[in-house]
N, C-alpha and C positions, 0 to 999 in steps of 0.2 A: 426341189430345194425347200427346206425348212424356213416357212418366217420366223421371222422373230421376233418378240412378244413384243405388244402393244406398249406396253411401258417402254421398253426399250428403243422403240423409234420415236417415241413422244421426247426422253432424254436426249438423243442426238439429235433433237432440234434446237431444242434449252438454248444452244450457245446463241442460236441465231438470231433470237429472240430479243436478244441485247443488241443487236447491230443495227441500224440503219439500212434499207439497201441503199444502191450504189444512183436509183435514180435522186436522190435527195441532193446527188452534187451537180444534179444543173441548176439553168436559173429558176425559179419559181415566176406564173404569174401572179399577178397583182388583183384578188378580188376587192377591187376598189366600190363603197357602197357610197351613193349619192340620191340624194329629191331628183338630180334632173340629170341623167346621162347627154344628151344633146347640150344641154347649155356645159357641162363639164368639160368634155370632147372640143366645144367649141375655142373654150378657153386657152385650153391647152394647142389646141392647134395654133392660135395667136403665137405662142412661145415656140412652135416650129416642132410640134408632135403631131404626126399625122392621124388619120384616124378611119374604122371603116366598120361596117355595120349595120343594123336596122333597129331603128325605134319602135317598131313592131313588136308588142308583146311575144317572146319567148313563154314555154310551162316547163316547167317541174312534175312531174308524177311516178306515182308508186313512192309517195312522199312518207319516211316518218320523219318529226319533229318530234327532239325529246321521246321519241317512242311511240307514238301516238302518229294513224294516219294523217296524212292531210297534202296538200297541192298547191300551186301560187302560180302564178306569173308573174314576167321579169324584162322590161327592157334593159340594152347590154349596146353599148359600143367600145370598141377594142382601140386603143391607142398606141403606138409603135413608136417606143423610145428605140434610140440605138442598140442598146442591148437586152432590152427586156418589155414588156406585153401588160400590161394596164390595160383591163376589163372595167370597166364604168356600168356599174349595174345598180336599177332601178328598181326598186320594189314598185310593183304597180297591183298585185291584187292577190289575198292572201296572205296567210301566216308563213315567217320563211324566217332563217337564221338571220339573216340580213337585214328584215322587217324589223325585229327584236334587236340589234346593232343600232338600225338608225335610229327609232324611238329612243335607246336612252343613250348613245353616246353622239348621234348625230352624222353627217357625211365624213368618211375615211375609210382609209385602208382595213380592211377586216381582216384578210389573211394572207395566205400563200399557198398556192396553188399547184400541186405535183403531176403530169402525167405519168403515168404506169404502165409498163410493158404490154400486160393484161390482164386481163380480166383475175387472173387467179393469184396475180400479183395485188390487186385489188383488196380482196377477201385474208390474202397471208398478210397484208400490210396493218389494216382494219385488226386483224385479232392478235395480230402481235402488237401493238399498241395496245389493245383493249389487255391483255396477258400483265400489259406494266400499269395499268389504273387509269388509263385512258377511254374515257366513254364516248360516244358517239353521237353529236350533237344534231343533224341530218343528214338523212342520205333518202335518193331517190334516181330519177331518169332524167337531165335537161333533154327536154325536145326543141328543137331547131327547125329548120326550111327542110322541104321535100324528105320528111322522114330520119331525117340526123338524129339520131339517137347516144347521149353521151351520160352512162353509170359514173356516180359520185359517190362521197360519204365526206362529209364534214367535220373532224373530229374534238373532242371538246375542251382545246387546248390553250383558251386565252386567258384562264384565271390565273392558273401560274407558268405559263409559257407565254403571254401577252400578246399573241396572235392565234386567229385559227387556222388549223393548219387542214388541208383538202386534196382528198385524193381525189384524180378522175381519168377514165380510161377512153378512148378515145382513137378506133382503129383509123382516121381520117386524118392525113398529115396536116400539120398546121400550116395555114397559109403564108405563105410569102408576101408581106406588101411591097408594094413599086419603092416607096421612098421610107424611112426610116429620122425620127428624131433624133437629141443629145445624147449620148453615153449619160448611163447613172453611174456613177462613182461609190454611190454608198446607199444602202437603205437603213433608216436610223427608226430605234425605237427610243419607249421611255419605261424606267422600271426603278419602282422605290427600293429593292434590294437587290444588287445583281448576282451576289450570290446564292439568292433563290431560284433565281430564273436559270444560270448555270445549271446549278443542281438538277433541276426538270431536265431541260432540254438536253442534257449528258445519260441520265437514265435513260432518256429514250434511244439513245446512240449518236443523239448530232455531237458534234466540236463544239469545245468548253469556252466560256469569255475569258479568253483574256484582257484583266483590266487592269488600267492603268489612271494615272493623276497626274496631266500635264499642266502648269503653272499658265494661267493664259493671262495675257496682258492687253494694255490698248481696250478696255471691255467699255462697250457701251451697248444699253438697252434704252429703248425706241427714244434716242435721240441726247441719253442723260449717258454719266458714266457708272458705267457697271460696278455691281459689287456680287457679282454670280460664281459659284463654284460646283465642280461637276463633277463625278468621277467615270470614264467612260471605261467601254469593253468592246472587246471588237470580235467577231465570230465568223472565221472563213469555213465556214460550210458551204458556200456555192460560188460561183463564178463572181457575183458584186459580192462585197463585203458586207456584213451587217453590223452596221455598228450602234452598240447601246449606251443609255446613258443613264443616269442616277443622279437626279440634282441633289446639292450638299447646301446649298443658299442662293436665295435670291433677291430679289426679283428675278425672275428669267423667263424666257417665252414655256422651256421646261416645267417651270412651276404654275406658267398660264394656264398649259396642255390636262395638267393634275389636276385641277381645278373644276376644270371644265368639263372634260373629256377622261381623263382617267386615263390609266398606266396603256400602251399599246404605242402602233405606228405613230411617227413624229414629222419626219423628212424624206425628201431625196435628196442628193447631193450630188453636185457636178464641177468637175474639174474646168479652173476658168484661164484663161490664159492674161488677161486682164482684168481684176476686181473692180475697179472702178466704170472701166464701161459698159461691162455686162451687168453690175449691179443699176447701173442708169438703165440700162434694158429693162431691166423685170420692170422696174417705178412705173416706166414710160408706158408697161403692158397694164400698169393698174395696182399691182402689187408691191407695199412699202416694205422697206427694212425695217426688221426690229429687232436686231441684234448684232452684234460684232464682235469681234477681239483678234487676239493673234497666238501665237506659240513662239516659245523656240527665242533664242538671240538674233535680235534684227540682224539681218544683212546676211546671214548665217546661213550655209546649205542645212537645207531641212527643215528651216525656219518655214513660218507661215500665216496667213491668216484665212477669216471666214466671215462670211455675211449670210446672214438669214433674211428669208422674204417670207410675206404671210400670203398665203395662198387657197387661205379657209375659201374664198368665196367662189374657189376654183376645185373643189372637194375636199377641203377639212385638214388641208395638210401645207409645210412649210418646205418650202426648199433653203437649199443652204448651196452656197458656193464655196470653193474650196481654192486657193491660191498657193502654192508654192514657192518658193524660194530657191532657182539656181542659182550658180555663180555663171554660169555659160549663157542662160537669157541675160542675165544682168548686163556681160559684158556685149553682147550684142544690143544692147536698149531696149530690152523689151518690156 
């Protein structure tokens, strides 16, 4: 049988190039960067997230950075929310993507984390990215216990996607732990235009923000009333929602994060069934509120409100609670 000229297999790939594959609709984990994986892990265990692991330097090799050789080591303990996998990784020695995150924007969420079929899923994912103007920010080999070998590639996507995003292949199923934390409900970033960050993140094949401008009321920030406005987006790409935000005014913990820290991960979010006592929960764990409001017509199905707790001292990041409004809890008292 005749092939068929190189060009022409290079063209029926063209399409595929624009899509996503299909592993990008699980959940991602969380490469969370932090000074101290043990004190982080710890913290969170307090709030009822399990955790498992060794403080024991991990390595990286067959390392480039920006293109250039090089190697590091890494402690790592893994934390087990109900539905999603937070890696707590420490820089401890060497230049590493991470190293370069912490230095200038401090402990946080750096990106999201994909497993890949395999290995050649790997390399077609890597250059079909690289095809739309997506470079390569590290890749290398994590080595592990007894020979665990896991290929990666980092790709260099948080200047105008505000996260990075990480492939890694990995023929060794992922562990199961015994007991499991909270459901996340949401994972929220922060972006000065979201119609830029759309833009990217659609070229490269994910689901587009839909945003919206709901009227919040009841506002108050760390203890005064608020006078904040947002405009949010919400992106079902994977099993939790992501939802973005764009402050329009503030003061806001928003406009804190910009300040500080700069445009990227913000929150997690968790559906409460009581606001007030679980908000007394976080205080009790050490962590204040510093923010509030509500949506929607009181008393209203659909209605609702939200509290934020600051959790910097717990990895760099806020959580936000999330309360609802039925007519069915209501008439039950709850």
């Amino acid at each position: 049988m005749r092939r068929p000229p190189l060009l022409l297999l290079l063209a029926s790939l063209l399409p595929l190039f624009g899509q996503a594959p299909d592993f990008y609709k699980q959940t991602p984990r969380l490469m969370w960067v932090v000074r101290d994986a043990k004190a982080t892990a710890d913290a969170w265990e307090k709030a009822g997230v399990p955790n498992e692991g060794d403080t024991e330097p991990y390595q990286s090799v067959k390392v480039e950075l920006h293109g250039k050789p090089g190697g590091h080591k890494f402690s790592m303990l893994s934390g087990y929310f109900g539905n999603l996998r937070a890696d707590w990784i420490q820089p401890v020695k060497g230049d590493s993507a991470w190293k370069e995150f912490l230095d200038k924007r401090g402990p946080g969420v750096f990106g999201f984390m994909f497993r890949v079929p395999s290995m050649g899923d790997l390399v077609m994912e890597a250059a079909r990215l690289q095809s739309l103007g997506v470079s390569r920010l590290e890749e290398g080999v994590f080595e592990f216990d007894e020979g665990w070998k896991v290929p990666y590639v980092m790709l260099d996507t948080a200047g105008e996607g505000k996260f990075t995003l990480c492939l890694y292949y990995d023929a060794e199923p992922d562990p199961v732990p015994e007991s499991k934390g909270p459901q996340v409900a949401q994972l929220a970033l922060i972006a000065k235009d979201l119609a830029r960050v759309t833009a990217f993140w659609t070229k490269l094949g994910f689901a587009p923000i839909a945003e919206s401008h709901s009227e919040i009321r009841d506002k108050l920030y760390k203890g005064e009333a608020g006078r904040f406005e947002m405009k949010l987006g919400f992106q079902r790409q994977f099993p939790i929602v992501m939802e973005w935000i764009q402050p329009l005014s503030g003061p806001s913990i928003y406009e804190d994060q910009l300040a500080k820290q700069g445009e990227g991960f913000h929150h997690l979010a968790f559906d409460a069934k009581n606001l007030e006592t679980e908000s007394a929960h976080w205080r009790e764990l050490g962590f204040p509120e510093t923010m509030s409001g509500a949506w929607g017509e009181k008393g209203a199905t659909g209605s609702g409100r939200f509290a934020y707790h600051d959790l910097h001292a717990a990895g760099g990041v806020d959580v936000e609670l999330l309360w609802t409004y039925q007519a069915s809890t209501a008439r039950a008292g709850k």
